[in-house]
VEXFI-11209 format. One line per field, with one value per residue (C-alpha): residue in three letters; x, y, z. Coordinates in pm, 1 decimal. Layout:
code: c(ALA/...) $
px: c(X/...) $
py: c(Y/...) $
pz: c(Z/...) $
***
This chain:
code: c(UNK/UNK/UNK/UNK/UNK/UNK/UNK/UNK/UNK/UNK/UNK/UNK/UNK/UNK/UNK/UNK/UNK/UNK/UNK/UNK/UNK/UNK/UNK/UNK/UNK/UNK/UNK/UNK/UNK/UNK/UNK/UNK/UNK/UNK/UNK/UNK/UNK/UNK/UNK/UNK/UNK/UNK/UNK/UNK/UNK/UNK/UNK/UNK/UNK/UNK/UNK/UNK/UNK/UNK/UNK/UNK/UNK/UNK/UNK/UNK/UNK/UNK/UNK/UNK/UNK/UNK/UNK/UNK/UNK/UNK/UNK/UNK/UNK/UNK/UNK/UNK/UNK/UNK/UNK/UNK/UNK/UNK/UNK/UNK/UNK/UNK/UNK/UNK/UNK/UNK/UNK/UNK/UNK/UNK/UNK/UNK/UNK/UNK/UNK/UNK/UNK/UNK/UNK/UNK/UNK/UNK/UNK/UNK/UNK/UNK/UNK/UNK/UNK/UNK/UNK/UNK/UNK/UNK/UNK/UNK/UNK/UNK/UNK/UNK/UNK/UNK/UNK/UNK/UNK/UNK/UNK/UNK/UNK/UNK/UNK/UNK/UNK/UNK/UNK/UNK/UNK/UNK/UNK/UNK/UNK/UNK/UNK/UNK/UNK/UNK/UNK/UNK/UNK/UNK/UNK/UNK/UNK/UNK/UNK/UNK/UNK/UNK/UNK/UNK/UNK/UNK/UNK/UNK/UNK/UNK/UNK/UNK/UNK/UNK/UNK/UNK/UNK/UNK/UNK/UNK/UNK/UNK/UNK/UNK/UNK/UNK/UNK/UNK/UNK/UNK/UNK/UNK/UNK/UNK/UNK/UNK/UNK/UNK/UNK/UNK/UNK/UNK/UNK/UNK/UNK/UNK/UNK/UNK/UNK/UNK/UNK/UNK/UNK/UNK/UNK/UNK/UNK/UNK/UNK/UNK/UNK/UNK/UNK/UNK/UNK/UNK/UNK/UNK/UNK/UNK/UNK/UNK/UNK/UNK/UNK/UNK/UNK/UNK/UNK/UNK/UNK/UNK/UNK/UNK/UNK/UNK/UNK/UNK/UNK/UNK/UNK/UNK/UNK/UNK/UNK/UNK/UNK/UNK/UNK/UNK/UNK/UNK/UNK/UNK/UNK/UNK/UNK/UNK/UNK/UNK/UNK/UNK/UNK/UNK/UNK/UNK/UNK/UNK/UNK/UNK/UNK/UNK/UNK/UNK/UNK/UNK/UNK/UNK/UNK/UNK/UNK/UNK/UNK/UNK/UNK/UNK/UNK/UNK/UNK/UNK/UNK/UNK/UNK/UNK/UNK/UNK/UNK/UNK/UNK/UNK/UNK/UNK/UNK/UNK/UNK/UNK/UNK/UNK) $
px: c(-6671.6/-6805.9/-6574.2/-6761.9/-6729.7/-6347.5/-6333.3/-6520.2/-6330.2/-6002.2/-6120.4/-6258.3/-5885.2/-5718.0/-5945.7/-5846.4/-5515.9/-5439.0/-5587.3/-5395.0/-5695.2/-6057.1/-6299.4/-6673.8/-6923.1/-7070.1/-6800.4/-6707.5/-7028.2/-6967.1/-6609.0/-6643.8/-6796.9/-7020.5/-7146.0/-7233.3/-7642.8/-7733.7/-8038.1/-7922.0/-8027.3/-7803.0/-7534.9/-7496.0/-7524.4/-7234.8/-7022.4/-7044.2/-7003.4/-6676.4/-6540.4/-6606.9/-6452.3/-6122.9/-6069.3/-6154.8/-5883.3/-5600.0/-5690.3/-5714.1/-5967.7/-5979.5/-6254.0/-6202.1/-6377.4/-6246.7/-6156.1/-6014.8/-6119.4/-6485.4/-6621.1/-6919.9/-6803.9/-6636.6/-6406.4/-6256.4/-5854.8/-5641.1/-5304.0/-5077.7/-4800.5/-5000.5/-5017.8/-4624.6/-4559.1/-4308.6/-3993.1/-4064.6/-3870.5/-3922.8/-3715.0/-3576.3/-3932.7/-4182.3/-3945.4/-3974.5/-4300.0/-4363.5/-4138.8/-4320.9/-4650.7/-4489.1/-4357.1/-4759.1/-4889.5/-4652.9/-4689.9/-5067.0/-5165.3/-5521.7/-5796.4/-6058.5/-6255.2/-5990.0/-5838.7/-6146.1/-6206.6/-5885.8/-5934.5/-6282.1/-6111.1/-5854.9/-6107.5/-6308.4/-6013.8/-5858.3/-5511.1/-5380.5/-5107.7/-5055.8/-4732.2/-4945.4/-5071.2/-4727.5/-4897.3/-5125.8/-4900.1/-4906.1/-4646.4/-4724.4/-4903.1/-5224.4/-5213.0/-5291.1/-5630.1/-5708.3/-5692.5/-6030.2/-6244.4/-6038.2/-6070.9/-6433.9/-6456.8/-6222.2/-6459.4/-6804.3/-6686.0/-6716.4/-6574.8/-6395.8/-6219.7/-5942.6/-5614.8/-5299.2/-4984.2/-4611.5/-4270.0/-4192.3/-4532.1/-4838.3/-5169.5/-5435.6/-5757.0/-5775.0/-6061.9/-6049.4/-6266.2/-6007.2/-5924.1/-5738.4/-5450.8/-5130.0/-4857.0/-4460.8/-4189.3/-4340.5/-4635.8/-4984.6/-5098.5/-5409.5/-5418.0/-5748.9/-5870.5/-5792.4/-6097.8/-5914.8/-5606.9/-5841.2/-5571.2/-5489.2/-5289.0/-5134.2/-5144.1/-4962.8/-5169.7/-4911.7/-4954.8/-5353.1/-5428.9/-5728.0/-6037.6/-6167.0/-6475.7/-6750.7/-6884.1/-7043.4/-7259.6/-7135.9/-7118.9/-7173.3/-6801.8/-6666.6/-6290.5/-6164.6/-6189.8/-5842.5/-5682.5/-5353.2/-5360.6/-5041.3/-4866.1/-5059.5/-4871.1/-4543.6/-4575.9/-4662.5/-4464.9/-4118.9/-3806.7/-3540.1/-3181.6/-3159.8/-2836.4/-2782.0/-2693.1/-2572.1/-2673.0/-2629.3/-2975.5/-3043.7/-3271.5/-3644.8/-3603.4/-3644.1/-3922.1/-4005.5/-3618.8/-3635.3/-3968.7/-3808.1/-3414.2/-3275.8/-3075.7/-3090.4/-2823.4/-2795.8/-2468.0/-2525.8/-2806.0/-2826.2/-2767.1/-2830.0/-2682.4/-2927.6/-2892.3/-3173.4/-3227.1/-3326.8/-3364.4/-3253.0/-3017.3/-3127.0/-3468.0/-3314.3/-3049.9/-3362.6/-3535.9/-3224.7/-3239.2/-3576.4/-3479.4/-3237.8/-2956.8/-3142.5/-2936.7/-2563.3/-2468.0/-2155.5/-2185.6/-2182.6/-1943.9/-2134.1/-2478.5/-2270.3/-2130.0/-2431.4/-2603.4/-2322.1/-2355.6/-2737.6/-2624.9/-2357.3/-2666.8/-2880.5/-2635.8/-2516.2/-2832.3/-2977.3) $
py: c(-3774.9/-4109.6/-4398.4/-4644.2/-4322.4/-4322.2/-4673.8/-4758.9/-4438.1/-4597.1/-4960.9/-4738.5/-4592.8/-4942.8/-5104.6/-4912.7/-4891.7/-5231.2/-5364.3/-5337.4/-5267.2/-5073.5/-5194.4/-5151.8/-4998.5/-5343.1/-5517.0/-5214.2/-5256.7/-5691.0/-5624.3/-5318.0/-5310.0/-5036.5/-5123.9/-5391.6/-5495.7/-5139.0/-5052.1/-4955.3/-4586.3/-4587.1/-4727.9/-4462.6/-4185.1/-4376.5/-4394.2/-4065.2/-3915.0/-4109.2/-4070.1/-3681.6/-3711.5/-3916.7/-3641.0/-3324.1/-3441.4/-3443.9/-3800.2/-3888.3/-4154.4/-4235.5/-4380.1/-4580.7/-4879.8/-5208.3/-5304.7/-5090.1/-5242.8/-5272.4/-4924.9/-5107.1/-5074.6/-4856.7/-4861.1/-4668.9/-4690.8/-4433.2/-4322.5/-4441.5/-4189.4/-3880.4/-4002.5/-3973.8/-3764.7/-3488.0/-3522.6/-3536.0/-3411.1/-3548.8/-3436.2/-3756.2/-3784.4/-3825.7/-4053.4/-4301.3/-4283.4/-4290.0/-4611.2/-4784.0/-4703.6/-4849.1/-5136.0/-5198.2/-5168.5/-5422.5/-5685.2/-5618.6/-5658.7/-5488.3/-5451.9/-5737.8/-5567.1/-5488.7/-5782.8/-5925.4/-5704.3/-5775.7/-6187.8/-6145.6/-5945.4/-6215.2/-6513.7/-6299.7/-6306.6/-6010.3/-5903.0/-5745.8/-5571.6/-5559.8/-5354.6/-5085.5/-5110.8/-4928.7/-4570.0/-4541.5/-4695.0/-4446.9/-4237.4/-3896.7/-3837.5/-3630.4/-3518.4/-3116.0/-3033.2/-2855.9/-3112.8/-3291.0/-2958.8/-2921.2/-3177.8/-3200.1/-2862.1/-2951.7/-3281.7/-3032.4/-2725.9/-2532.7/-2181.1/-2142.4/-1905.9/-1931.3/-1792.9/-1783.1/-1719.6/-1673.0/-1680.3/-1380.4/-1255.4/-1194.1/-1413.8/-1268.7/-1389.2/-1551.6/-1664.1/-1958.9/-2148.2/-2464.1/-2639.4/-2944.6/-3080.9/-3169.1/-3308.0/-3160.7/-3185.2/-3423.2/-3151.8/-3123.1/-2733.6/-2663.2/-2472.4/-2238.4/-1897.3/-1666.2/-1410.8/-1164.2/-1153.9/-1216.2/-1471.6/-1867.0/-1895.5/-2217.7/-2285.8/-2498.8/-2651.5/-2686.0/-2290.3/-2275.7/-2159.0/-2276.0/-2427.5/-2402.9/-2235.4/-2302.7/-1934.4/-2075.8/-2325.1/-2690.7/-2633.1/-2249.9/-2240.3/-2459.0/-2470.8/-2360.9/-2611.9/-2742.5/-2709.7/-2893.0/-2859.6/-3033.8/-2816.8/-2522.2/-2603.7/-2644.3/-2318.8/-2103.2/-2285.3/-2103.1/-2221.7/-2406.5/-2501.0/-2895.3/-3122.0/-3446.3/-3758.8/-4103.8/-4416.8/-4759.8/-4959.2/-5275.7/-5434.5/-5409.5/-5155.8/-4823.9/-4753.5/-4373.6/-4307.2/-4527.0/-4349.8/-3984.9/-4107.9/-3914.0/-4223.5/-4578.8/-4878.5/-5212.0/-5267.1/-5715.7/-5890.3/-5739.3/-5373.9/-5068.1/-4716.3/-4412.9/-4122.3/-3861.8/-3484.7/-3319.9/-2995.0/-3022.8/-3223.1/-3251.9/-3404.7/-3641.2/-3768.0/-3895.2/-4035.9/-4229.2/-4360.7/-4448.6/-4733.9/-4876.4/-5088.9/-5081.5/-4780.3/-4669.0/-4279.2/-4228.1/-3913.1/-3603.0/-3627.7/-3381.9/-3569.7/-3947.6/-3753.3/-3660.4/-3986.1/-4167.0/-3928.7/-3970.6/-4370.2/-4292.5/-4082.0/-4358.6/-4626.1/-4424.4/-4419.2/-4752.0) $
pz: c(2457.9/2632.4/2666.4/2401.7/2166.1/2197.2/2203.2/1866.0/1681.6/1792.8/1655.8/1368.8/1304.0/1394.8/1097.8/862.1/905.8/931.0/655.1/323.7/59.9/107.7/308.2/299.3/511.5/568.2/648.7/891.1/1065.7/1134.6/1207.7/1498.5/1868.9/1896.3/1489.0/1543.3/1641.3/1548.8/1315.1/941.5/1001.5/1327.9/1206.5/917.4/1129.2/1379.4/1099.5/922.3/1243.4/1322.4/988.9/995.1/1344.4/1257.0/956.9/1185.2/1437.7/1057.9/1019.7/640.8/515.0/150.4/-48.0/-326.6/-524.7/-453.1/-789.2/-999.9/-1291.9/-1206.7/-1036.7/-888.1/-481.7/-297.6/42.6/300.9/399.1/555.3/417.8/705.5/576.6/692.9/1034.5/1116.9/1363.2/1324.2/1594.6/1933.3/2201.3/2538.6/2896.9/3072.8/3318.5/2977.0/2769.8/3094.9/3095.6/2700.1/2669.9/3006.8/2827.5/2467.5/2640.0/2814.6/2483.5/2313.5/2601.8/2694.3/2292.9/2168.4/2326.6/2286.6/2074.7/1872.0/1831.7/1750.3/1464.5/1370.1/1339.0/1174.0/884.0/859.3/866.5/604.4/348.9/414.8/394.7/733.3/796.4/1212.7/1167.6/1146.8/1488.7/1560.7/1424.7/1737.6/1952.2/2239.0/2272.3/2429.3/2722.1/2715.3/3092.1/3068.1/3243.0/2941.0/2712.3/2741.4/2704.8/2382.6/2252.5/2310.3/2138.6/1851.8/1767.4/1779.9/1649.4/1939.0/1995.0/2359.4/2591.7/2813.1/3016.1/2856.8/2943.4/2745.8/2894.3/3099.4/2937.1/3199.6/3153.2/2889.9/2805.0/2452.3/2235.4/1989.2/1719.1/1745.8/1444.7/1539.0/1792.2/1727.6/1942.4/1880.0/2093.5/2318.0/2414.5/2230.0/2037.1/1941.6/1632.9/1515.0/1461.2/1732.7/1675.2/1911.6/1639.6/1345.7/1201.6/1278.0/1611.6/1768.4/2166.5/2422.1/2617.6/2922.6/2910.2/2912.7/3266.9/3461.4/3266.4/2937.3/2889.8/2599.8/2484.8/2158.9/2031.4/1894.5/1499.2/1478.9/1264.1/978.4/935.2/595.6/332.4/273.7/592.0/717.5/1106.5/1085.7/825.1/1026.6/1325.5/1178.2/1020.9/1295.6/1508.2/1559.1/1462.2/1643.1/1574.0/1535.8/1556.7/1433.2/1598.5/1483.9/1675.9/1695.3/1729.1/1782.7/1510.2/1507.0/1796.8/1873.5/1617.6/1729.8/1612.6/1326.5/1208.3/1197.0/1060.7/796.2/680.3/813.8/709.4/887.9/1031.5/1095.9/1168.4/1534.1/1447.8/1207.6/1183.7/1200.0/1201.2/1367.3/1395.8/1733.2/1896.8/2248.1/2364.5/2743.5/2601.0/2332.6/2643.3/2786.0/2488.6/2499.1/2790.5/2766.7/2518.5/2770.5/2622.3/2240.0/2115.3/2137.5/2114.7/1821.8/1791.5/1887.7/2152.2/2364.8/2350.5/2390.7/2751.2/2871.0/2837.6/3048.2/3307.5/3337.6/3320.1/3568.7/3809.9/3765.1/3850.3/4191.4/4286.9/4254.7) $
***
C-alpha cells in the first residue's frame, strides 16, 4: 500500500470518528487530502475503495440519513465502541516504547492534513469530538517483517503461503486466505481460512518465519458474510488465567488502563481508583512503568513488589 493510500484511509478513519453526527460524501471529499481536486468518477471509486478497506481490516462504518425526520440524505460515521481493543499485554521493552510513541503523538498533534480536515469540519458547522483522536492513538508496534505482505494481502484478498513455527513444535509450511488482523497481548494475529486444515485458523505474526509469499490472485476469495475477525480471534485464541489489580491513577491519565477497567471511581480531583484485569504479570509490571509516576500499584501485593524492584533496577542503574 503507497504512503498517500495509508495516509488518506487514516484521515478517512480520523473523519469519521471525530465527528459526532453523519457526514456526507461531499463534504468527505472538501474535507480530506487525497479527495480533494479529483474528478467525480475518481473520487467515487477512492472512496468506495477506502470504505470497503476500513471495514475489511473490522472497521465499522455506518450509513445513515442526516435527519431522522426527513430521509432525503444520507452519511457515514463509525461506531467508536467497536474499535476498543481487547487487553494488551506488553513486556517492560514494548510498554517503553508504546508510551514514548503515545507521548509523540500527544505532543506532536495530527498531521497537517489532518488537522486541517479537522478545522474545515468545524468552520463548516460541525460538531467535533477530538477525544476521539485517542482510538488510533498508536499503541502497538507493527515491527514483524511479515506484517506488510499481510497486510497487503488482507486489504486485496489475496491467498498466501508461509513458514510457521509453534513452541517446541518444528516449522511447517501453512497456507492462508487472510481475513483480517488483530492485535492481543501487545502482538498482532492474522485470522483466515487455513485451506491446509479446511477450517478458520489464527497466526502470530512474531512466529511467521521468513517472507510471505503471494500464491493467488488479488480478489480470487470473499470472506464469509458476517464475519467478526475480532470475535474470531478471541475465540480461537486460547485461554489464559487473568488476575486483577487495583491502581491509583492520576486523572485524565493512563487512558489504555482506563479504556479496559472493570470499575473506575474518582478518589479527589487528582486521582481515581481502577481496577484492571491482566494475564501476566511480568508484562503488566512494565505497562506500569511505562506511565511513570501516573499510576500507584494497591494491590496485589505480588504485582506492587515487582514494580519497586524494576523502580529499584532502574534507579541503580541510572
Amino acid at each position: 500500500m503507497s504512503a498517500a493510500r495509508s495516509e488518506r484511509l487514516m484521515n478517512l478513519l480520523i473523519t469519521l470518528l471525530v465527528t459526532r453526527q453523519p457526514i456526507t460524501k461531499e463534504r468527505l471529499r472538501d474535507v480530506i487530502e487525497g479527495y480533494r481536486g479529483s474528478s467525480e468518477e475518481a473520487f467515487e471509486k477512492m472512496f468506495e475503495r477506502d470504505k470497503e478497506e476500513l471495514r475489511s481490516l473490522g472497521i465499522p462504518i455506518d450509513v445513515a440519513y442526516l435527519d431522522k425526520f426527513f430521509e432525503d440524505e444520507m452519511g457515514y460515521q463509525v461506531d467508536r465502541g467497536a474499535l476498543e481493543l481487547p487487553p494488551i499485554d506488553l513486556n517492560a521493552e514494548e510498554a517503553a516504547v508504546v508510551g514514548l510513541a503515545a507521548r509523540v503523538w500527544q505532543h506532536a498533534g495530527l498531521a497537517e492534513a489532518t488537522s486541517s480536515a479537522v478545522l474545515k469540519l468545524k468552520a463548516g458547522g460541525a460538531e467535533v469530538d477530538r477525544a476521539a483522536l485517542d482510538i488510533v492513538q498508536p499503541e502497538v508496534s507493527a515491527d514483524e517483517p511479515s506484517f506488510d505482505a499481510l497486510w497487503e494481502a488482507t486489504s486485496t484478498r489475496t491467498p498466501v503461503s508461509f513458514d510457521y513455527h509453534r513452541a517446541a513444535s518444528p516449522a511447517t509450511r501453512r497456507h492462508l486466505e487472510p481475513w483480517g488482523m488483530v492485535t492481543a497481548r501487545g502482538r498482532w494475529y492474522v485470522a483466515g481460512f487455513d485451506t491446509d486444515r479446511g477450517e478458520p485458523r489464527l497466526f502470530r505474526l512474531s512466529r511467521i518465519l521468513g517472507d510471505v509469499t503471494v500464491i493467488g490472485e488479488a480478489g480470487s476469495y470473499e470472506v464469509p458474510p458476517g464475519t467478526d475477525v475480532r470475535a474470531l480471534a478471541t475465540a480461537l485464541a486460547p485461554p489464559r488465567e487473568t488476575h486483577t489489580a487495583t491502581l491509583k491513577v492520576r486523572a485524565d491519565r493512563a487512558l489504555g488502563l482506563r479504556r479496559r477497567a472493570q470499575t473506575l471511581e474518582s478518589i479527589d480531583e487528582s486521582w481515581d481508583l481502577l481496577s484492571v484485569e491482566y494475564a501476566d504479570r511480568d508484562s503488566f509490571a512494565g505497562e506500569i512503568l511505562s506511565y511513570l509516576d501516573a499510576v500507584v500499584v494497591l494491590e496485589p501485593a505480588s504485582l506492587r513488589a515487582q514494580v519497586r524492584e524494576r523502580l529499584a533496577s532502574l534507579v541503580s542503574a541510572s
